[in-house]
N, C-alpha and C positions, 0 to 999 in steps of 0.2 A: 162685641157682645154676641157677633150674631154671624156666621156665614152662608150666605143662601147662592148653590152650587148650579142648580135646574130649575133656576128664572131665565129670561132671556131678556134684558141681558143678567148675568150674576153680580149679585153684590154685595158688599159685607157690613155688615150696622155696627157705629162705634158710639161712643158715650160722648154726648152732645157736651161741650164746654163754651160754657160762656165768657166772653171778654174777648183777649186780642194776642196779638205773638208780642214779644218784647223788642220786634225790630224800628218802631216807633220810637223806642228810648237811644239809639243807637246817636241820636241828632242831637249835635252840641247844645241844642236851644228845648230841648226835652227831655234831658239827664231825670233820671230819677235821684232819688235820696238818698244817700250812699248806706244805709243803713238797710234800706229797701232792696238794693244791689246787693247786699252780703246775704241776707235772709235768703233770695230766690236763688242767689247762686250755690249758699249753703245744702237748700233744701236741691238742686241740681245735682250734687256729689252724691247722695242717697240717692235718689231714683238710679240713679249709672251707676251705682256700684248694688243695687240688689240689679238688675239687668246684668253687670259682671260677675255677678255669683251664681248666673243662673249659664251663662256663657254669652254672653250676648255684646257685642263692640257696635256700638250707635253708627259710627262714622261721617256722621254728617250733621252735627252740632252747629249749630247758627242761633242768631236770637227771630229768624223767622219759624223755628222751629220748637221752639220754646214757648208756652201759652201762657198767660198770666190770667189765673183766674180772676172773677167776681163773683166777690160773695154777697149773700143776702145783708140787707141791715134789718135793723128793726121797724124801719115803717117800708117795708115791703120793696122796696127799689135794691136795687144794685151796684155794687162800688168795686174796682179794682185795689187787693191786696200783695201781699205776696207770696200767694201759693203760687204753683206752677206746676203746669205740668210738660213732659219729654214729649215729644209729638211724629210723628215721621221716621218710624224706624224701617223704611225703604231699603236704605242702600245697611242696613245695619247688618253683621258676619257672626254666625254664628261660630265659634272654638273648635266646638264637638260635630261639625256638620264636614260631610265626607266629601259633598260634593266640591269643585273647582270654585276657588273665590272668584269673583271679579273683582279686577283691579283699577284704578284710575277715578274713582266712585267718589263723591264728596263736591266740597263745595271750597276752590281753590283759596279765597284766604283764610279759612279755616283750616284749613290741612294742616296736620304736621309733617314735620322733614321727614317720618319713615314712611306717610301715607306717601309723599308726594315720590321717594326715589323706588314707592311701593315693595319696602323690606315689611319683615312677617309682623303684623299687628299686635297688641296687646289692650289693654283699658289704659293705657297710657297715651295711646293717639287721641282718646277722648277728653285725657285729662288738659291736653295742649288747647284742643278746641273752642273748651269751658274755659281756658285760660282767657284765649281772644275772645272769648263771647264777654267774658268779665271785664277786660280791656276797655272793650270797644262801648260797653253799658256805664262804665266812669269816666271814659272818656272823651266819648264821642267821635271817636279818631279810630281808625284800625292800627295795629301796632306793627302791620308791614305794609307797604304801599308799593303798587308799582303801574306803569304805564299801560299795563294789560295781563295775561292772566303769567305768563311765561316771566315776565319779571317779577309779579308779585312771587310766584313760586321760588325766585332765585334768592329773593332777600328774604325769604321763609328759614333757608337753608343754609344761608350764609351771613345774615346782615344779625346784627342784636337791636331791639327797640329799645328806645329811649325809656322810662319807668313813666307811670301814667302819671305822675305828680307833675311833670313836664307841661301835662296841657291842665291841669287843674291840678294847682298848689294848696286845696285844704286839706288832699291826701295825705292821713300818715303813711309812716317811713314800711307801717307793719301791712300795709296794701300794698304797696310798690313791691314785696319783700316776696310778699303770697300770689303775685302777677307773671312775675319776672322769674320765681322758679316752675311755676305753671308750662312757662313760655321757655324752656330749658330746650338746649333743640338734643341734648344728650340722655337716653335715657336714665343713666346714672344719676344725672343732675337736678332731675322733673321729680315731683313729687311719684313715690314707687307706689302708694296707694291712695284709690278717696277718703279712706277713714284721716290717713295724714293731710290731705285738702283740708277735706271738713273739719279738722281740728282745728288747725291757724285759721281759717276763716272764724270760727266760733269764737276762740282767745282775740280774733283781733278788735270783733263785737264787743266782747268783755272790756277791752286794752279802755283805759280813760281817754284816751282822745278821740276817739267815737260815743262813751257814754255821756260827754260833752254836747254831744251832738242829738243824743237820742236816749234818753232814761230808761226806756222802755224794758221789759226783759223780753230779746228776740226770741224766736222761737227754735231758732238755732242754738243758744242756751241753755234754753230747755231742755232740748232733744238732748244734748250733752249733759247737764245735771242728772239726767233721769239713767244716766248712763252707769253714772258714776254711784249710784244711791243703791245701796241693798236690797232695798225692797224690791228694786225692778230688775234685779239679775237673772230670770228666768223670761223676762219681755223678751221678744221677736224686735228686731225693729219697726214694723210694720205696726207691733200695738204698742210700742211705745211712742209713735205718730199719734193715733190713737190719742193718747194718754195728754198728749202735748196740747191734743186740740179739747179734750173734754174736760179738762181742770182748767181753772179760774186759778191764777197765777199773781202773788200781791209780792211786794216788799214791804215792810214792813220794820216801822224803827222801834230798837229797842226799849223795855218799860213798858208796852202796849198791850190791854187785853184782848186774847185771840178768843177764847170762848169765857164763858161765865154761866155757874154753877145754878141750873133748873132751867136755862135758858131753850129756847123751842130747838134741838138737833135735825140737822139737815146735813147729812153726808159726815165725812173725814180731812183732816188734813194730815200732810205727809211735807215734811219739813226738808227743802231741800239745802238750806243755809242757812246757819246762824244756831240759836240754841233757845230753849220752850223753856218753863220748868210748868211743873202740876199740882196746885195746890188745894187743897180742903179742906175746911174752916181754919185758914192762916196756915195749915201742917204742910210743908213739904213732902210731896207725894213721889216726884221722882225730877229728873233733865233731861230734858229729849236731845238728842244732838241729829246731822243729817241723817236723811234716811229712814226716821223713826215717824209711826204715824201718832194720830193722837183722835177721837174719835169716834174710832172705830165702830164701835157699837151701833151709833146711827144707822149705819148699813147694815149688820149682821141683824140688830132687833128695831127693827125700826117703832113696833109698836109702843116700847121705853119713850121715846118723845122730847125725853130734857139730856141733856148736859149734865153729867156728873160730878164736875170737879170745876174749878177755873183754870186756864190755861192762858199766860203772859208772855210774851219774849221776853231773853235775856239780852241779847244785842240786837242789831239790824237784822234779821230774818226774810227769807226768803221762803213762802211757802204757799202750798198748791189745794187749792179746796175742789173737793171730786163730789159732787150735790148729787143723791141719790138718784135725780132724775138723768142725769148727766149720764150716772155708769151706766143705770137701764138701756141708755141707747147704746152703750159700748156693743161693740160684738162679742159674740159670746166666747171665742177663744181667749179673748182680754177681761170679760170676766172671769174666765177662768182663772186666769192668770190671778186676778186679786186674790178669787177665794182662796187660792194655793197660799198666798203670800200672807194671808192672816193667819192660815192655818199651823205654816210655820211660827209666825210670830207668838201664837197662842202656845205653840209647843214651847218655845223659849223662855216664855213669860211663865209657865209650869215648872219647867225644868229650874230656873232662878230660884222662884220661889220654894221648893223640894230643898236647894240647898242650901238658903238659908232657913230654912226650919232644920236641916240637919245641923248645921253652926248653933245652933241655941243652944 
């Protein structure tokens, strides 16, 4: 936050985080929730890959260096989630930096095989790291062992690990699948980008033998749905973090009324799965499908007050309510970003209707 150059001694002020590193979960007898492992590792691949967009190589990923935050509840205490944040960017190389790397830097069973024979870097030595960090947080075990640092570095480079299912068999086959190419000692072989991590991590979230486990819709999901939805094609990912954390997020089974007509309006929602329709006194008004919001007005005229129409799902729906006070705290490039996005839609919703009045 802060660097002070001409104190004596000098020193630099950072943003105070609450909670603890993730190297506690590392112990077979304090695994966390495998569900909990995916989300922080998910949200992992994002921090390290806007750090790689900016040129930045971590190189020294551990789960000591990794924070788990705690967040507030509502009766004022504190509880560990799964946010997290990258911590210790020490030994970390800049791409675009002129000066002479140093080499040797890291933390030897993290290494990957190019850190360790120290050939030229990439966000792919990061991606091996978060490989073992993920490993070792399901399954308590480091995925290469050795008698001291010189042999763990040997079976880094030459030995293949067993898949973590090995030590904890309620692993599906689709985490073993997303560890084991992580843990690729070839670059060809390793996933080539985070966005490709973060994907199978998200789908393996989604896969049914985890939604067995956890109903929930992760926030890695999200981040992915809001990806894939039109409305948010002009987000940053940064406000579509944002977005993930300031919408109220339901599933919902089909037949269900979402809103009802004179009802007190509070905010929008923006349907990320499944299908609305919009009705007025019985008349079909339109079908929303993803991506479409429903709403709206709320936020543009707040001073309106009701609900215009009743609004149902037609199947199991997935969908996200953004409550005026909500976006007020957005920042303001992200409501930027909304207003843009209604503006278009209002242009759509003109342009439509233009040409079926031209069809009459």
């Amino acid at each position: 936050y802060d660097a002070v150059a001409d104190a004596d001694p000098a020193y630099l002020v950072m943003e105070y985080v609450r909670g603890g590193t993730l190297e506690p979960h590392t112990r077979p007898d304090r695994l966390l929730p495998i569900g909990d492992v995916l989300e922080m590792i998910f949200k992992c691949t994002r921090a390290l890959d806007f750090a790689w967009r900016l040129g930045v190589i971590h190189r020294d990923l551990k789960p000591a260096n990794i924070m788990r935050v705690e967040e507030p509840r509502n009766d004022g205490h504190h509880q560990p989630g799964t946010n997290v944040k990258v911590s210790d960017f020490g030994a970390a190389m800049s791409i675009s930096a002129s000066e002479t790397k140093v080499s040797g830097v890291g933390s030897p069973a993290y290494m990957s095989p190019q850190q360790i024979k120290e050939h030229p870097l990439n966000h792919q030595t990061d991606i091996f790291s978060l490989g073992v960090v993920m490993y070792q947080l399901l399954t308590g075990q480091l995925p290469f062992q050795g008698s001291n640092n010189y042999s763990m570095m040997y079976q880094i480079t030459h030995a293949e690990p067993v898949p973590p299912s090995a030590f904890r068999p309620e692993l599906p086959p689709a985490l073993d699948a997303i560890v084991m190419r992580a843990l690729q000692k070839s670059l060809d072989d390793r996933y080539p980008t985070w966005d490709a991590f973060s994907f199978d991590l998200a789908e393996a979230f989604r896969g049914e033998s985890l939604r067995e486990q956890d109903n929930r819709i992760a926030d890695s999901e999200k981040f992915n749905s809001l990806r894939r939805l039109a409305f948010f094609r002009d987000f940053t990912d940064v406000e579509l973090w944002e977005v993930v954390r300031l919408g109220e997020w339901h599933r919902v089974a089909g037949g269900q009324m979402l809103l009802r007509e004179g009802d007190a309006a509070d905010g929008f929602f923006i349907l990320a799965e499944g299908e609305l329709k919009v009705t007025k006194a019985r008349k079909l008004l339109n079908v929303l499908s993803a991506g479409e919001c429903v709403g709206e007005m709320a936020w543009l005229t707040p001073e309106h007050g009701t609900r215009g129409a009743d609004v149902s799902t037609l199947c199991e729906s997935v969908v996200i309510h953004l409550a005026n006070a909500a976006l007020e705290r957005a920042s303001e490039p992200c409501r930027h970003r909304f207003d843009r996005a209604f503006l278009r839609i209002l242009v759509e919703r003109l342009a439509l209707a233009n040409q079926r009045l031209t069809n009459v």
